[in-house]
RODO-56220 format. One record per residue (C-alpha): residue number from 0; residue in one letter; x, y, z. Coordinates in Angstrom, 1 decimal. Layout:
! residues N
<site NUM; 'A'; <X; Y; Z>>;
...
This chain:
! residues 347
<site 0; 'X'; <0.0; 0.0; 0.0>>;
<site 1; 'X'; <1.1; 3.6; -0.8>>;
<site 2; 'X'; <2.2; 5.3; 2.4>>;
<site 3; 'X'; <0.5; 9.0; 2.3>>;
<site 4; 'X'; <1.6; 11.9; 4.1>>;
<site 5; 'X'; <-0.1; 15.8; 3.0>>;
<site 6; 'X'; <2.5; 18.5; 2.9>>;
<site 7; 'X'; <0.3; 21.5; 0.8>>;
<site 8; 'X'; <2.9; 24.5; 0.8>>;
<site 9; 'X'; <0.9; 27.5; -0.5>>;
<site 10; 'X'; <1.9; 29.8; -2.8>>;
<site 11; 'X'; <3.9; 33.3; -1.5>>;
<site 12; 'X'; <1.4; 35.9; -0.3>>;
<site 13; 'X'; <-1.4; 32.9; 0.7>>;
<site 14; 'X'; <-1.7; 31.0; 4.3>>;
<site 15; 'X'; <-0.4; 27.7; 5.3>>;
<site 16; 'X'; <-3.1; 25.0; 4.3>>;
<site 17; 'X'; <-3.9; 22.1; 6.9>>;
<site 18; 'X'; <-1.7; 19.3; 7.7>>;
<site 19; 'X'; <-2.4; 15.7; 8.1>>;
<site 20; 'X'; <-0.9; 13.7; 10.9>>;
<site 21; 'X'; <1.8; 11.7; 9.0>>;
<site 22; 'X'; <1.6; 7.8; 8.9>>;
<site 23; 'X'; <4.0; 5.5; 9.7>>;
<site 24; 'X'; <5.9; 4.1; 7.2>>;
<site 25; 'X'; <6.2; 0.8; 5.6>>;
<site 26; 'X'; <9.2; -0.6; 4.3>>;
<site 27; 'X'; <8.8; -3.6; 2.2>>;
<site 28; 'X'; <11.3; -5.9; 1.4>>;
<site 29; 'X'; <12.9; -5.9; -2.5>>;
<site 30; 'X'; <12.0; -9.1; -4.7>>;
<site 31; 'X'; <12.7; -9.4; -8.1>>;
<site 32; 'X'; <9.0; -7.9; -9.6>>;
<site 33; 'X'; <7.8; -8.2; -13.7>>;
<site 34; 'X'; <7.0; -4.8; -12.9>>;
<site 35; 'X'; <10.9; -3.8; -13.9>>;
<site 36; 'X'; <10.5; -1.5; -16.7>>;
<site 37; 'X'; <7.8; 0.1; -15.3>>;
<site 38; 'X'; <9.6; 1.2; -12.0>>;
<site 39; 'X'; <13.3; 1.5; -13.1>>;
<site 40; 'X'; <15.4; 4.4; -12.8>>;
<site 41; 'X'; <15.4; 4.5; -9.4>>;
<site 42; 'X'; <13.7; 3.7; -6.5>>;
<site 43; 'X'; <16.5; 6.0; -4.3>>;
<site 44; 'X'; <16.1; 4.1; -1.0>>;
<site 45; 'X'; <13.3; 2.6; 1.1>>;
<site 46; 'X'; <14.6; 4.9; 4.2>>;
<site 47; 'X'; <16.9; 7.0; 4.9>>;
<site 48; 'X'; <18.5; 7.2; 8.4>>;
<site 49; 'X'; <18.3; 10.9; 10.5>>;
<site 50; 'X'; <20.6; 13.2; 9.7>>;
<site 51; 'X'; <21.9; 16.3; 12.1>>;
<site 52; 'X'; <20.2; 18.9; 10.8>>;
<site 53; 'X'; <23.1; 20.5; 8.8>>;
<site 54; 'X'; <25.6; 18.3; 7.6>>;
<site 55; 'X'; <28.7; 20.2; 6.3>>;
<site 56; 'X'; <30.1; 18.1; 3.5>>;
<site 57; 'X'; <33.6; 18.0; 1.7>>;
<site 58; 'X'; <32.2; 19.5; -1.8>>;
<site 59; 'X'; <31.7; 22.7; 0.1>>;
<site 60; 'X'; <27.9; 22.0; 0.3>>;
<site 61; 'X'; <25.7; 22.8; 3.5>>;
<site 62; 'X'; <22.7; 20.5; 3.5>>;
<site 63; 'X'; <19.7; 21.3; 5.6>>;
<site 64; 'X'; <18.2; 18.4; 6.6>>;
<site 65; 'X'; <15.8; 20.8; 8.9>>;
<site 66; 'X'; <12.0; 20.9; 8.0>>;
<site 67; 'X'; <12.6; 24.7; 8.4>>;
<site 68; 'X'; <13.6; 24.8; 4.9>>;
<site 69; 'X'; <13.2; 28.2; 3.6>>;
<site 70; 'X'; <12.9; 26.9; -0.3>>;
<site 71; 'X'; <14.1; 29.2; -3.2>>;
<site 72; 'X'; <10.3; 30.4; -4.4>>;
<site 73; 'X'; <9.2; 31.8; -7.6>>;
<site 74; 'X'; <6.2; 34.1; -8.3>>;
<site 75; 'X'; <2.9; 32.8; -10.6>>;
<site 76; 'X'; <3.5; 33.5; -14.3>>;
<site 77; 'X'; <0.4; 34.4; -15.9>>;
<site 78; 'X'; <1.0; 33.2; -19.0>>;
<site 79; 'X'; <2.3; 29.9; -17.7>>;
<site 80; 'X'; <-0.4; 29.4; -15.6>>;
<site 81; 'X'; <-3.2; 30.2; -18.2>>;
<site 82; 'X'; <-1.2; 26.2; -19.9>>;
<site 83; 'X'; <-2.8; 24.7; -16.9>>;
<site 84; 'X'; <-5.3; 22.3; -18.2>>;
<site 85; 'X'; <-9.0; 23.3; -16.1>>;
<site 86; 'X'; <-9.8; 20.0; -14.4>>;
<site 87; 'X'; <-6.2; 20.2; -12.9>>;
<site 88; 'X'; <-6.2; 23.7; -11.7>>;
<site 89; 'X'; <-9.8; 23.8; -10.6>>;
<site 90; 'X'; <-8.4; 22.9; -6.9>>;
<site 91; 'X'; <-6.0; 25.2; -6.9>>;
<site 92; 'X'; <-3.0; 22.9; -6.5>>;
<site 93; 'X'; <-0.5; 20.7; -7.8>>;
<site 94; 'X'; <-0.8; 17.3; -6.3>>;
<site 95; 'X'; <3.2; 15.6; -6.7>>;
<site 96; 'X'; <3.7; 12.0; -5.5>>;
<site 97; 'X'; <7.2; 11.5; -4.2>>;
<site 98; 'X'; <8.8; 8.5; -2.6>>;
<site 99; 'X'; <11.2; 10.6; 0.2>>;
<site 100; 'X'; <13.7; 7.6; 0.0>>;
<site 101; 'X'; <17.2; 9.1; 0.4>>;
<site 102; 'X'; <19.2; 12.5; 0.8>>;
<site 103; 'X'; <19.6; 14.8; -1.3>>;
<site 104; 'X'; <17.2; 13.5; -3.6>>;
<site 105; 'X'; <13.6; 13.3; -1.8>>;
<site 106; 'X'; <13.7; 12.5; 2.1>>;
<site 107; 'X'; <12.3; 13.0; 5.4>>;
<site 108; 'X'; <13.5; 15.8; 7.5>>;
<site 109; 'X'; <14.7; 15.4; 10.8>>;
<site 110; 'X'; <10.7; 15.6; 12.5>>;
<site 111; 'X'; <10.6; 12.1; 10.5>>;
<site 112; 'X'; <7.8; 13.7; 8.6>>;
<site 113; 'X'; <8.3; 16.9; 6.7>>;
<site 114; 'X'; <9.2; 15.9; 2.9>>;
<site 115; 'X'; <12.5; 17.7; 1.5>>;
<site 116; 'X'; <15.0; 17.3; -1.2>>;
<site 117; 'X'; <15.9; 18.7; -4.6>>;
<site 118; 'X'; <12.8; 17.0; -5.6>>;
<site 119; 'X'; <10.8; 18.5; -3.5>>;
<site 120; 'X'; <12.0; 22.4; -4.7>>;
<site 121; 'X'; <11.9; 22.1; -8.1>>;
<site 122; 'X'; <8.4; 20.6; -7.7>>;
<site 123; 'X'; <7.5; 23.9; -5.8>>;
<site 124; 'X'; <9.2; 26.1; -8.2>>;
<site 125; 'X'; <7.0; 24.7; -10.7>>;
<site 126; 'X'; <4.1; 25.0; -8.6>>;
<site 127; 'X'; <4.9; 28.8; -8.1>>;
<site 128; 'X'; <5.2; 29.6; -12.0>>;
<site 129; 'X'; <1.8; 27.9; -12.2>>;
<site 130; 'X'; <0.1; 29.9; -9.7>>;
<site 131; 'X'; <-1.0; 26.3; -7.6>>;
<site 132; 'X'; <-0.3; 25.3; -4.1>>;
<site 133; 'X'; <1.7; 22.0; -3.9>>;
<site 134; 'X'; <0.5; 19.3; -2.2>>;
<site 135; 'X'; <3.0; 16.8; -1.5>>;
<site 136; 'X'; <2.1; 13.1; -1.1>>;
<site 137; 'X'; <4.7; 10.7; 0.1>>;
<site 138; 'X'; <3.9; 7.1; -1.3>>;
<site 139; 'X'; <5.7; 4.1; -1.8>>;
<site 140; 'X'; <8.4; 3.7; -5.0>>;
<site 141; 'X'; <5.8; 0.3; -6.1>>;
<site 142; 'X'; <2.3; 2.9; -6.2>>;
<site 143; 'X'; <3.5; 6.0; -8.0>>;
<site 144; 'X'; <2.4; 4.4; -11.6>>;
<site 145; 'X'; <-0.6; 3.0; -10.5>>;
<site 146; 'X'; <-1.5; 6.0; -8.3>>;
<site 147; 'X'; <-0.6; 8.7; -11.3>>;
<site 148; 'X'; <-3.0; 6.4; -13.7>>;
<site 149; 'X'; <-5.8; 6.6; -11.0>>;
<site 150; 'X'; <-5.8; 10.9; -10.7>>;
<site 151; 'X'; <-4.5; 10.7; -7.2>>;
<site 152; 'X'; <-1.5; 12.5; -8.1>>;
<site 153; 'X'; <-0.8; 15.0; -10.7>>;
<site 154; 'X'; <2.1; 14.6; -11.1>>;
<site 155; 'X'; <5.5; 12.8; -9.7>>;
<site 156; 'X'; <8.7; 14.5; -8.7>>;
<site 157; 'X'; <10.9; 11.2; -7.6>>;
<site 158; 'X'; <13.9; 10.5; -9.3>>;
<site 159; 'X'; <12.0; 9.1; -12.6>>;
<site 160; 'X'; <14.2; 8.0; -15.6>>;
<site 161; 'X'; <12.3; 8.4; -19.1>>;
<site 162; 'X'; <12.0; 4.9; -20.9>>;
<site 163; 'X'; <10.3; 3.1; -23.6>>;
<site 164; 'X'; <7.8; 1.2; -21.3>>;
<site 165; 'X'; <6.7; 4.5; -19.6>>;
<site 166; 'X'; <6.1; 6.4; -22.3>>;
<site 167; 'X'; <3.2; 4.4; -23.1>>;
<site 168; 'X'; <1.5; 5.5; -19.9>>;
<site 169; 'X'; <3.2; 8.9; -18.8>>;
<site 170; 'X'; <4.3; 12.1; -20.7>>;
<site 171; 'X'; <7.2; 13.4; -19.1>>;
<site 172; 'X'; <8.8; 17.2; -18.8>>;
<site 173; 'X'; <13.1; 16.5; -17.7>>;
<site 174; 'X'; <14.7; 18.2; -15.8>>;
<site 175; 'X'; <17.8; 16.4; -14.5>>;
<site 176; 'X'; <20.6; 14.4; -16.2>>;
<site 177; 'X'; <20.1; 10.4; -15.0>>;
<site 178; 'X'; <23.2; 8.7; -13.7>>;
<site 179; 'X'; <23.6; 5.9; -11.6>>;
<site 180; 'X'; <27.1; 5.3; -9.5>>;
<site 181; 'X'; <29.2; 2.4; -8.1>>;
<site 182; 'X'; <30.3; 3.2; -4.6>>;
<site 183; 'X'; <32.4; 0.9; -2.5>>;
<site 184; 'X'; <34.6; 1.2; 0.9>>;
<site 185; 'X'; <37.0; 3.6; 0.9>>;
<site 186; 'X'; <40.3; 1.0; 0.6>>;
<site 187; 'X'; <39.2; -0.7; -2.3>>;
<site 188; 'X'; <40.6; -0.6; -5.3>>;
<site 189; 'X'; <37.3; -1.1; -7.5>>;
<site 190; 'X'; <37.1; 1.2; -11.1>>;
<site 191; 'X'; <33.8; 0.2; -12.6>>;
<site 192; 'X'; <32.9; 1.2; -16.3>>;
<site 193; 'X'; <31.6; -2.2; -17.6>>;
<site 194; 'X'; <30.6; -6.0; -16.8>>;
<site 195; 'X'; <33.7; -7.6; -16.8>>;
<site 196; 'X'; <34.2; -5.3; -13.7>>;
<site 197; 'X'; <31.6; -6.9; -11.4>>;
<site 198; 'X'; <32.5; -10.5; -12.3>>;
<site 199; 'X'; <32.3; -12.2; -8.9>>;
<site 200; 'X'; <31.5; -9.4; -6.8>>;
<site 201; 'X'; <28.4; -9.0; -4.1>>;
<site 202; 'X'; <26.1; -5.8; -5.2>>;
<site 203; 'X'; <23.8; -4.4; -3.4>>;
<site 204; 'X'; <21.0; -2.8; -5.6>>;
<site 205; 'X'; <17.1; -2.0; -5.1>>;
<site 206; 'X'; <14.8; -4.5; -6.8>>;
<site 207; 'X'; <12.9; -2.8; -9.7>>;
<site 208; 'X'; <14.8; -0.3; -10.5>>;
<site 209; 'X'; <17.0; 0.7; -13.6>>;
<site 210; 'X'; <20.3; -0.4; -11.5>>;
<site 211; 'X'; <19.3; -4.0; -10.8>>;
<site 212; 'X'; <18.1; -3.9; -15.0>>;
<site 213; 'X'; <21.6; -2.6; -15.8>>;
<site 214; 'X'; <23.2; -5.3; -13.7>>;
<site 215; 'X'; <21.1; -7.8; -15.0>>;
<site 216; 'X'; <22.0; -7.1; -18.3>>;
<site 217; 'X'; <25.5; -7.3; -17.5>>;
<site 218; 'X'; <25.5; -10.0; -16.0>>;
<site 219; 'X'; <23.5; -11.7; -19.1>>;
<site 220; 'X'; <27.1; -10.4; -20.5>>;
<site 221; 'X'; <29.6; -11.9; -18.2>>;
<site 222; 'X'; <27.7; -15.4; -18.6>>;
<site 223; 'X'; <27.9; -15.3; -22.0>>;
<site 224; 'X'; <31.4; -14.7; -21.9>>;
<site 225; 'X'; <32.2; -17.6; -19.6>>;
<site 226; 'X'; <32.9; -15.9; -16.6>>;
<site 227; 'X'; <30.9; -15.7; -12.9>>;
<site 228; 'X'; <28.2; -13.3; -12.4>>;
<site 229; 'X'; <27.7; -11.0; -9.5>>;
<site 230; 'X'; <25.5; -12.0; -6.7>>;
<site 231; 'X'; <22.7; -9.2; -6.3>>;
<site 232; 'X'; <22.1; -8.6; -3.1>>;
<site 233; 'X'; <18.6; -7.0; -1.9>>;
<site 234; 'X'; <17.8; -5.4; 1.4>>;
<site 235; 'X'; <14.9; -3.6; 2.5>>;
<site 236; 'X'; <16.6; -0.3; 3.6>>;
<site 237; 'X'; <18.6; 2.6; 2.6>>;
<site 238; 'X'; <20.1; 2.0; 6.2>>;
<site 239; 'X'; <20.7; -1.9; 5.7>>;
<site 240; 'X'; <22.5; -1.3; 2.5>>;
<site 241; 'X'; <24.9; 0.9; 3.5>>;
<site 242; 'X'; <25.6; -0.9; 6.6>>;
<site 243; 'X'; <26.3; -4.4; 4.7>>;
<site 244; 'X'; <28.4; -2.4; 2.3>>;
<site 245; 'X'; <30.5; -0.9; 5.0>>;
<site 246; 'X'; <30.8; -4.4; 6.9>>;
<site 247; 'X'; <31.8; -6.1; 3.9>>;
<site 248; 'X'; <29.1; -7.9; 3.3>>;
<site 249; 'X'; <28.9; -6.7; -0.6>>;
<site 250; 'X'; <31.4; -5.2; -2.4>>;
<site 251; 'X'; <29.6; -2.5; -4.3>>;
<site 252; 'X'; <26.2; -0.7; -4.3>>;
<site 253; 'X'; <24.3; 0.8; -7.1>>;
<site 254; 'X'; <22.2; 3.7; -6.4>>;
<site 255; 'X'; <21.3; 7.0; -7.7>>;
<site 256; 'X'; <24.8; 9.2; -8.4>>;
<site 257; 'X'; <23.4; 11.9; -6.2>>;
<site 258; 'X'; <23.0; 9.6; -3.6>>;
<site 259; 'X'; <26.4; 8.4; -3.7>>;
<site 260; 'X'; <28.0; 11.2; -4.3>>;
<site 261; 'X'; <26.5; 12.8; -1.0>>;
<site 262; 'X'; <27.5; 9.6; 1.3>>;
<site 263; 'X'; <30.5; 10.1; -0.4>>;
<site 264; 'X'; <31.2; 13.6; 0.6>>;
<site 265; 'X'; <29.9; 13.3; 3.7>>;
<site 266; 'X'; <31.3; 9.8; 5.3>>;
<site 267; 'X'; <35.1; 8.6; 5.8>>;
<site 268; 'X'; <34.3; 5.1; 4.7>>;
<site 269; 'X'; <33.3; 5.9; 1.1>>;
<site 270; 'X'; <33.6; 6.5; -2.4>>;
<site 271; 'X'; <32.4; 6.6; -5.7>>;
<site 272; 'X'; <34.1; 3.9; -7.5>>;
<site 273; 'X'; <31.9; 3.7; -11.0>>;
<site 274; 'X'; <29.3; 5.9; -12.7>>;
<site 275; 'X'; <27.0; 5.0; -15.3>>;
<site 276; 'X'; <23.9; 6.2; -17.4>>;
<site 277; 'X'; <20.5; 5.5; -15.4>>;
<site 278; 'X'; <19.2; 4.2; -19.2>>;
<site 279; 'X'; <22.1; 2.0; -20.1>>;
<site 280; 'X'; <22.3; 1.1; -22.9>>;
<site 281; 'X'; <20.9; 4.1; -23.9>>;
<site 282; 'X'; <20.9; 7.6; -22.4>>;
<site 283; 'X'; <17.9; 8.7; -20.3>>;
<site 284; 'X'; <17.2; 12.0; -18.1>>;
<site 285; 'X'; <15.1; 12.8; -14.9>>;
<site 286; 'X'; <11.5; 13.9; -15.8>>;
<site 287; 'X'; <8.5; 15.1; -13.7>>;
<site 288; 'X'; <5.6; 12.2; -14.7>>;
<site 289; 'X'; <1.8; 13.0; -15.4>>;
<site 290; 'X'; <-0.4; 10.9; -17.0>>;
<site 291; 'X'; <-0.1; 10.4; -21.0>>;
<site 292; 'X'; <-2.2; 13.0; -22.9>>;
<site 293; 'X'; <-3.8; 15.0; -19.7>>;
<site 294; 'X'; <-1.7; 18.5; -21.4>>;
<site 295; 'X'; <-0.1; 19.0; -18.0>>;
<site 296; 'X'; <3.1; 18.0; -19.1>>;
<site 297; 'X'; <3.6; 21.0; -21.5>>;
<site 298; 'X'; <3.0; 23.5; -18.7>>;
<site 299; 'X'; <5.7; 22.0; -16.6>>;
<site 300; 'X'; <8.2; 22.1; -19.5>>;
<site 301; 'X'; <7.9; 25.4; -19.8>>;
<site 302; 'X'; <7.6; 26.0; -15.8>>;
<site 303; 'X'; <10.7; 24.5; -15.7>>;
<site 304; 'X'; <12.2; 26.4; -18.4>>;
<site 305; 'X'; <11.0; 29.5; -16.9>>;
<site 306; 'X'; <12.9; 28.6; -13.8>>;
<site 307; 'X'; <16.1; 28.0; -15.8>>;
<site 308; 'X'; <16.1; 31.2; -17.8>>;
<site 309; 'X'; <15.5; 33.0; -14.2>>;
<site 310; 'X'; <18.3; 31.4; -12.3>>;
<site 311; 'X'; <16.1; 30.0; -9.7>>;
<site 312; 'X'; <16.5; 26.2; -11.2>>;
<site 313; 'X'; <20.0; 26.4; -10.7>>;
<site 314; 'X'; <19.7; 27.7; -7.5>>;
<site 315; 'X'; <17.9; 24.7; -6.4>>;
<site 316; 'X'; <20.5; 22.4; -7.6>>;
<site 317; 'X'; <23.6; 24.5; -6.5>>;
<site 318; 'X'; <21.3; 24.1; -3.0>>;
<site 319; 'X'; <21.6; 20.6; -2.8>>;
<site 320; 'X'; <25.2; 19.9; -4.1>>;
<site 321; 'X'; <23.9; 18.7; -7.6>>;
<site 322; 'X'; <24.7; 21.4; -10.3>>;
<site 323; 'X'; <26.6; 19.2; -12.6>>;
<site 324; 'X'; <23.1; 17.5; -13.6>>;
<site 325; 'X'; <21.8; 20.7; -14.6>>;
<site 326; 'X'; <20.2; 20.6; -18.4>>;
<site 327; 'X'; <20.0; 23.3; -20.4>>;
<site 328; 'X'; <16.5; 23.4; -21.4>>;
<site 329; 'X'; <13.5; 21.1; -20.3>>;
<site 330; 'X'; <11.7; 19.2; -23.1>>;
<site 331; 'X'; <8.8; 17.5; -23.4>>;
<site 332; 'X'; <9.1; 14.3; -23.9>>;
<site 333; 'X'; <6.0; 11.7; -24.9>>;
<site 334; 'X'; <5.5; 8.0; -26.6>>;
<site 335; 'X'; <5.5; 10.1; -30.1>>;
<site 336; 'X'; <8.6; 11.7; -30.0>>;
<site 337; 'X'; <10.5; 9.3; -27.6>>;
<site 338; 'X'; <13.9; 8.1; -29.0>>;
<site 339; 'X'; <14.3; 11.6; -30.4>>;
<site 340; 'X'; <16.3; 13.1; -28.4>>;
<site 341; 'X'; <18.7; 12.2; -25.2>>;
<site 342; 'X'; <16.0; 10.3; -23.9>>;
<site 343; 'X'; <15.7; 6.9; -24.9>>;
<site 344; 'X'; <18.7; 7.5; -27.3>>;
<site 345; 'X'; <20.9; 5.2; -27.9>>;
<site 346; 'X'; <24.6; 6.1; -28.1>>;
């Protein structure tokens, strides 16, 4: 089941909305699921452990972890917010589905309840151009496609990778470049850029997602060639996964770059060791999700493009330490002109 929790921020100039009590969350545990292609590119974590409030990391980034955020905000563009289709607006807000899994991506603050993350901001910036309130729902990474299909949320800010399965059921307006990274202890000796580099290893890697695709496709590869495969390794926690990686008990993980990267620049124990493209073999990006043909996706392309012409986009990444998967411009992407462009396209 989806695991709900209402955060409405209101636009500047308007009062707080209500909040519902949060509920408790349920973590389930991975298993290899035929719904692969529909939830890759990537589940960032099931949970993510509490944080001080303000971590200081090495890449000169200061991430608050508070629920006093303080977000970069944007005003409502009249134009942009004219693009909104009626039976969306008519409530005056933008419902977003996010999965708060793991820093900086999407995650709980430090009240355990309050939703944060870059995913979070540049869902509110785009609320803000729009002229709607945003109401965040926290649900489970397994409900967001089902739940999007259904109208319970408008749209999904969570890490989503554009791919040929999804268009078929979501049009999608990017917004971040889509990598996934190899991180290992800190005294190994590990340089990842291809199958023949996992032969034999133990990796941790969420089930459904792009990252346990990619290494099952390698290690289709490294069987073919003769030599051992690596032993995927599922656990049911961001917490679990990094605790069996720095006991030994696996040899890599695969996760979301940003993820790694931040753990990276934030723990002694370790590093980035191997980065790859979230659509391997092709090249994918980060998109906000809404249901195919609704017209909502257009309006957040150009919300988003708004926001990077005005500086505020790239104020949101520089925020959370993540301004090297900035894009240039937001496109709209959808099943007719998928494989067009950088997403879907195979290098």
């Amino acid at each position: 089941m989806a695991i709900r929790t209402d955060h409405r921020f209101a636009r500047p100039g308007t009062g707080p909305r209500r909040k519902r009590a949060a509920l408790p969350a349920v973590v389930l545990i991975g298993t290899l699921s035929g719904t692969l292609a529909l939830s890759a590119c990537a589940d960032p974590g099931a949970s993510a452990a509490g944080p001080p409030a303000t971590t200081a990391a090495r890449n000169g980034v200061v991430y608050n972890t508070s629920p006093d955020q303080q977000p970069i905000r944007a005003e409502k563009d009249t134009a942009l917010a004219a693009e909104v289709p009626a039976l969306i607006g008519k409530d005056g807000k933008l419902t977003v589905a996010t999965t708060a899994g793991a820093i900086p991506l999407s995650f709980h603050a430090t009240d355990d309840k309050t939703p944060i993350g870059v995913e979070v901001d540049l869902a509110q910036l785009v609320a803000d151009k729009l002229g709607l309130d945003l109401d965040v729902q926290v649900t489970s990474w397994e409900n967001w496609p089902l739940k999007t299909q259904s109208g319970d949320f408008e749209a999904v800010f969570s890490n989503v990778g554009i791919n040929a399965a999804r268009v078929k059921l979501f049009d999608f307006s990017s917004y971040r470049a889509a990598y996934m990274g190899f991180e290992a202890k800190k005294s190994s000796s590990y340089n990842i850029k291809g199958s023949d580099d996992i032969s034999g290893l133990k990796i941790s890697v969420g089930s459904g997602t792009n990252q346990e695709k990619i290494l099952i496709a390698w290690n289709k590869e490294l069987e073919a060639k003769g030599k051992a495969p690596a032993a995927l390794q599922y656990y049911s926690s961001d917490a679990d996964t990094i605790l069996a990686l720095s006991s030994g008990r696996t040899d890599l993980n695969l996760a979301p770059y940003p993820s790694v990267t931040y753990r990276e620049n934030t723990r002694d124990d370790l590093k980035v060791v191997g980065k790859v493209n979230a659509g391997w073999p092709s090249e994918t990006l980060v998109a906000a999700t809404t249901l195919k043909g609704n017209g909502l996706a257009p309006a957040i392309t150009d919300a988003l493009n708004s926001a990077i012409k005005d500086g505020s986009y790239a104020k949101v990444l520089d925020r959370w330490g993540l301004s090297e998967e900035a894009l240039p411009e937001s496109k709209t992407v959808t099943e007719a002109n998928f494989g067009n462009g950088p997403a879907g396209k195979t290098p």
